[in-house]
VEXLO-73618 format. One line per 3 residues: number of its first residue (from 1); their letters; for each residue x, y, z of C-alpha. Coordinates in steps of 0.05 Angstrom, whole numbers. Layout:
BEGIN
NUM) A) X/Y/Z | ...
This chain:
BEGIN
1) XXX) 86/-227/362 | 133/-249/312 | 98/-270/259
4) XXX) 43/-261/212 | -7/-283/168 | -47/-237/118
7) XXX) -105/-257/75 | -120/-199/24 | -183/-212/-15
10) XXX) -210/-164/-83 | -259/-174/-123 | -286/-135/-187
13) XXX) -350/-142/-204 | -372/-117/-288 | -446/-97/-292
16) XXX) -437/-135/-367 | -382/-184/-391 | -318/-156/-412
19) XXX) -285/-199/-462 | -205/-185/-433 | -170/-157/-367
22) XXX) -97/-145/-359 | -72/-135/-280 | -19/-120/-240
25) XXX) -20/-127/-167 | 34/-102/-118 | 14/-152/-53
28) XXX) 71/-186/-50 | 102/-169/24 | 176/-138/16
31) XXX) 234/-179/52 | 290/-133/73 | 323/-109/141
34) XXX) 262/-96/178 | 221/-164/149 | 223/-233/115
37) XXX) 166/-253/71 | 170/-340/80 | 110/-361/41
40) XXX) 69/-313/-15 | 17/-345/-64 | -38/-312/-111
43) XXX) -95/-340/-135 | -144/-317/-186 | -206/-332/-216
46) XXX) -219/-336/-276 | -148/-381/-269 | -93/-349/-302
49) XXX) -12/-366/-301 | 17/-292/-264 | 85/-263/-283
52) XXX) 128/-237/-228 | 185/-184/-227 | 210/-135/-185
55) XXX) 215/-58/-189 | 276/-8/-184 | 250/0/-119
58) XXX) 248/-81/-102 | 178/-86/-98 | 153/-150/-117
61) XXX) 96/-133/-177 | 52/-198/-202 | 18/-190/-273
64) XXX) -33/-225/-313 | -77/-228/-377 | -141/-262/-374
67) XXX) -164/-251/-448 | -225/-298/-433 | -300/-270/-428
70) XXX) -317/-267/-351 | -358/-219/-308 | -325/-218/-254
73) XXX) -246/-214/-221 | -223/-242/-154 | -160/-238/-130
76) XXX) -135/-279/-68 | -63/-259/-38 | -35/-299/22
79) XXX) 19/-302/58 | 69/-305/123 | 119/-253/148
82) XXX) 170/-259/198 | 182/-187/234 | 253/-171/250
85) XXX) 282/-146/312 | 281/-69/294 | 332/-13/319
88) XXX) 319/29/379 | 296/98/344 | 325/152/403
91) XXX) 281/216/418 | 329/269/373 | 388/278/351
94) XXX) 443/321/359 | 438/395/332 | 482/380/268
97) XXX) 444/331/247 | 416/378/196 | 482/382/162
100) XXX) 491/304/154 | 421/300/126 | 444/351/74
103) XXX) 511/309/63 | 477/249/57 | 430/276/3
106) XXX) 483/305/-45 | 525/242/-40 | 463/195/-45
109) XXX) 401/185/-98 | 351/214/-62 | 323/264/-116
112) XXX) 266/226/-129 | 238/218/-52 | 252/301/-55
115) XXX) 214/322/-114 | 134/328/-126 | 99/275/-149
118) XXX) 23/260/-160 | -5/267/-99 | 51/292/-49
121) XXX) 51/359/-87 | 67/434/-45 | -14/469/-62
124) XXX) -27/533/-37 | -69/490/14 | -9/451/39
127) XXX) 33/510/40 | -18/542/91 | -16/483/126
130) XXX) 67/486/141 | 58/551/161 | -3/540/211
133) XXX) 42/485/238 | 99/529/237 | 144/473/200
136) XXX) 213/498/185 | 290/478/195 | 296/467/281
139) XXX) 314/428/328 | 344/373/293 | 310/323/237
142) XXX) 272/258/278 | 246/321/337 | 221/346/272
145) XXX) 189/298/245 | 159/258/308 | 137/331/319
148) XXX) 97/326/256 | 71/263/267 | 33/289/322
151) XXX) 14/344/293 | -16/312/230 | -47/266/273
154) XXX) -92/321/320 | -97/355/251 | -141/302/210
157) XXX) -201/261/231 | -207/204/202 | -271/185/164
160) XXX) -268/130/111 | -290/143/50 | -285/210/56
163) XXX) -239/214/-4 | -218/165/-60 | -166/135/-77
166) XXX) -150/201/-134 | -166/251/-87 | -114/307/-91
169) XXX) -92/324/-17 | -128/396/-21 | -192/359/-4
172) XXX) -170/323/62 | -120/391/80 | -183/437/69
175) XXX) -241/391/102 | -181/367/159 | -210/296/141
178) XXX) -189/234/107 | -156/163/109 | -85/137/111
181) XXX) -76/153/45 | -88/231/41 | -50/237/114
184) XXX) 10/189/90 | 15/242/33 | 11/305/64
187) XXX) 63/287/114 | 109/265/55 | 91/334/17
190) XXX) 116/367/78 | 176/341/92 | 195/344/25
193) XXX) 177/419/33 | 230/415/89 | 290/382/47
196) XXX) 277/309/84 | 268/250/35 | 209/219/52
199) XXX) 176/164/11 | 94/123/14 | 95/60/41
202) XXX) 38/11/25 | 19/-50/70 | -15/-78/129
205) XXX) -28/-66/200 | -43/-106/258 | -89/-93/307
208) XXX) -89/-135/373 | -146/-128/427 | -106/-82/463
211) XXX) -94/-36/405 | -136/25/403 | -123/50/324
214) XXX) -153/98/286 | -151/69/214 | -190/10/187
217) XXX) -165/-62/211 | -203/-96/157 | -170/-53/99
220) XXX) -99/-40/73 | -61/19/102 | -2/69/86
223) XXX) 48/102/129 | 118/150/113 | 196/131/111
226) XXX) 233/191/124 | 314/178/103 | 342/209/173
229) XXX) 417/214/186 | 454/150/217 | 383/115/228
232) XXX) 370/106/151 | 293/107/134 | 244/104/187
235) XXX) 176/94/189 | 132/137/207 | 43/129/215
238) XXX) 15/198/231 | -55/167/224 | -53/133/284
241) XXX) 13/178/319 | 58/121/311 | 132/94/300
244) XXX) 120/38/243 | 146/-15/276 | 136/-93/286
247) XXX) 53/-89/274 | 68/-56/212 | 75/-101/143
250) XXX) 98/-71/84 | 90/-87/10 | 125/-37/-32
253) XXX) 145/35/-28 | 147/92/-79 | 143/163/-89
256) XXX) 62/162/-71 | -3/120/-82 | 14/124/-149
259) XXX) 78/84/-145 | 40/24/-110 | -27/13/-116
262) XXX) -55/-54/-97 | -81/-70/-161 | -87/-36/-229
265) XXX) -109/-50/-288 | -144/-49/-356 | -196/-91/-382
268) XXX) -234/-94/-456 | -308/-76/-458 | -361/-19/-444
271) XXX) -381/-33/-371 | -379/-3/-304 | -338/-39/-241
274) XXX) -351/-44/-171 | -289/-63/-117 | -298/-98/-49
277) XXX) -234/-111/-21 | -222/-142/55 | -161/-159/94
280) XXX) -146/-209/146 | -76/-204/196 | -66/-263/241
283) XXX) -2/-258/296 | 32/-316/328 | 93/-324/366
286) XXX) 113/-377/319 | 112/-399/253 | 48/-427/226
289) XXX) 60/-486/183 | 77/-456/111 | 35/-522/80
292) XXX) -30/-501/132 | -80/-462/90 | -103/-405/128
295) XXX) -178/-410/150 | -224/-386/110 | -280/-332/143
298) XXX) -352/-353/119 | -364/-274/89 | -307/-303/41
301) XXX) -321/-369/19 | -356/-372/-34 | -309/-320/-65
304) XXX) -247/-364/-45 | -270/-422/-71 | -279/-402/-135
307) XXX) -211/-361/-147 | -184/-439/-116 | -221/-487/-157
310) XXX) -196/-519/-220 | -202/-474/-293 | -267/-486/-329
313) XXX) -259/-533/-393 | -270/-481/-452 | -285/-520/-520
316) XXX) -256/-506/-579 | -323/-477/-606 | -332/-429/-544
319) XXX) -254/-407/-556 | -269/-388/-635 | -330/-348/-614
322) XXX) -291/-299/-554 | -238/-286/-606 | -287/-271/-665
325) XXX) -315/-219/-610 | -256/-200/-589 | -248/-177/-658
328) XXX) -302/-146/-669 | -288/-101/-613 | -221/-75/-644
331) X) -263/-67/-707
C-alpha cells in the first residue's frame, strides 16, 4: 500500500454559547523524504477563512478566529499521502558508532531534541526506570535503541484513557500504563538521558486486517525519531514494538506533545467543553482521485455536513448585538 487517505474529525461541544474561539490545528500531513502530502483541505463549522504557515520545524500549522456566537466547533481535516520507498534500517552498527553520533551532535543543531522539555523530562521515576532497564552507553546506538523499543514495549500496558493528554510521565512510569503519548515520551526522555537526539512525532497509523496493534486505530497516534549516525532520524513506535515505517503518517514533529498538539486553542466565555475526536485511514495501491470526496461514515454525517454546508446569513442587527456582548464581556 502506497497510498493513503485520512479523515480526522473533532468536535467541541460548550455546555453555553461562547461568544469567540481562536484555533490552531497542526493536521496538515508533512511532505519530506519519507512522504508526499498531494491533496489537504480543512473545513470548519461555524465557516471561517484559515491562515496557514509553517513552523521552524516545517510543520504545516492552520489558524482561525471565529469571533461569532456558536456552541459548538467541528473541525474536518482530509487528505491523501503518497508513502515513499524508505531505506533499509540494518540490525546495528559498527562499535564506533558512538563517536559519530557525538561528532554529529557538536557539528549539528541538535540541542533542542537533547534537552528537557515538558513532558520528556529525567524524574526520579524515569531515572529508576534507566536503571531497571539497565540503559547506558553499549553496543552501538540503533542495538540500543531497537533494544529499548522492546523493552518499553513489555514495560507498559496499554489502557486508553488511562492518562490525559497533561499527564506528566511519572503517572504511566509508576502505574507501567498508558497510551502512545506517555510511552512516545518516556522513550524520548531516555534517550535523551543517553546523549541520542530523539524528538515526538505526531500522526497516523494504519491498521490492515492483518495487523495486530496495540494502540487505538480510530484515534491519532505518536511515535520517536532518534537522529542515528549515517541513517539520519529514524522512527521508532515502542507502543506497538515497531520500526515507523510505510503504515505510519506523520504530521509534525517537536520536542514533545507540547510542540504539536492536534488542536489548541482559546475561546471567550464561562463554559465547560467536551472533545470527541475520530480518525479514518483508507490504503490503496493507487491514487484515489484528488476531486473524489472521501465517503462519509453514517456516525459522522450529520457532523460533516454541517462543518460543509454554506455560512449562515447573519443580519446586520444580529452582528451589532454579538459585538455589544462581546463588549460587555471585556467590560
Amino acid at each position: 500500500m502506497n497510498f493513503y487517505s485520512i479523515r480526522h474529525l473533532t468536535r467541541f461541544r460548550y455546555s453555553s454559547s461562547i461568544s469567540e474561539g481562536i484555533m490552531e490545528t497542526r493536521m496538515h500531513p508533512r511532505s519530506d523524504s519519507q512522504q508526499q502530502c498531494l491533496n489537504f483541505s480543512l473545513s470548519v463549522s461555524p465557516r471561517c477563512r484559515p491562515l496557514t504557515y509553517r513552523d521552524h520545524l516545517g510543520n504545516n500549522i492552520h489558524h482561525f478566529d471565529i469571533p461569532g456566537e456558536h456552541n459548538q466547533l467541528v473541525i474536518i481535516a482530509e487528505s491523501v499521502v503518497e508513502q515513499q520507498p524508505l531505506p533499509h534500517i540494518p540490525h546495528c552498527l559498527s562499535p564506533d558508532a558512538w563517536a559519530e553520533l557525538d561528532q554529529t551532535v557538536r557539528s549539528g543543531d541538535y540541542w533542542e531534541m537533547l534537552l528537557p522539555s515538558t513532558f520528556a523530562v529525567e524524574t526520579p521515576a524515569l531515572l529508576a526506570l534507566a536503571a531497571e532497564l539497565d540503559l547506558r552507553r553499549r553496543d552501538d546506538p540503533l542495538s540500543l535503541v531497537r533494544e529499548l523499543n522492546q523493552r518499553l514495549f513489555d514495560y507498559f500496558d496499554y489502557v486508553p484513557r488511562h492518562t490525559r493528554v497533561d499527564s506528566p510521565i511519572d503517572d504511566a512510569i509508576l502505574s507501567r500504563k498508558g497510551v502512545c503519548q506517555d510511552v512516545a515520551h518516556t522513550m524520548i526522555a531516555l534517550l535523551r538521558h543517553v546523549g541520542i537526539p530523539a524528538r515526538y512525532v505526531s500522526g497516523y497509523m494504519y491498521r490492515g486486517s492483518e495487523d495486530h496493534d496495540r494502540s487505538t486505530p480510530d484515534a491519532t497516534h505518536a511515535w520517536v525519531d532518534a537522529l542515528l549516525p549515517r541513517l539520519g532520524w529514524v522512527g521508532f513506535d515502542p507502543t506497538n514494538n515497531l520500526i515507523a515505517q510505510h503504515r505510519h503518517i506523520r504530521t509534525a514533529v517537536g520536542r514533545d506533545y507540547a510542540d504539536v498538539p492536534p488542536t489548541h486553542g482559546v475561546f471567550r466565555g464561562k463554559t465547560q467543553s467536551e472533545l470527541y475526536v475520530a480518525v479514518r485511514v483508507e490504503a490503496g495501491d493507487r491514487l484515489p482521485a484528488l476531486e473524489q470526496k472521501t465517503p462519509i461514515p453514517e456516525d459522522w454525517s450529520v457532523l460533516v455536513e454541517s462543518a460543509l454546508e454554506n455560512p449562515a446569513h447573519v443580519t446586520p442587527a444580529r452582528r451589532l448585538q454579538q459585538m455589544q456582548q462581546q463588549q460587555q464581556q471585556q467590560q
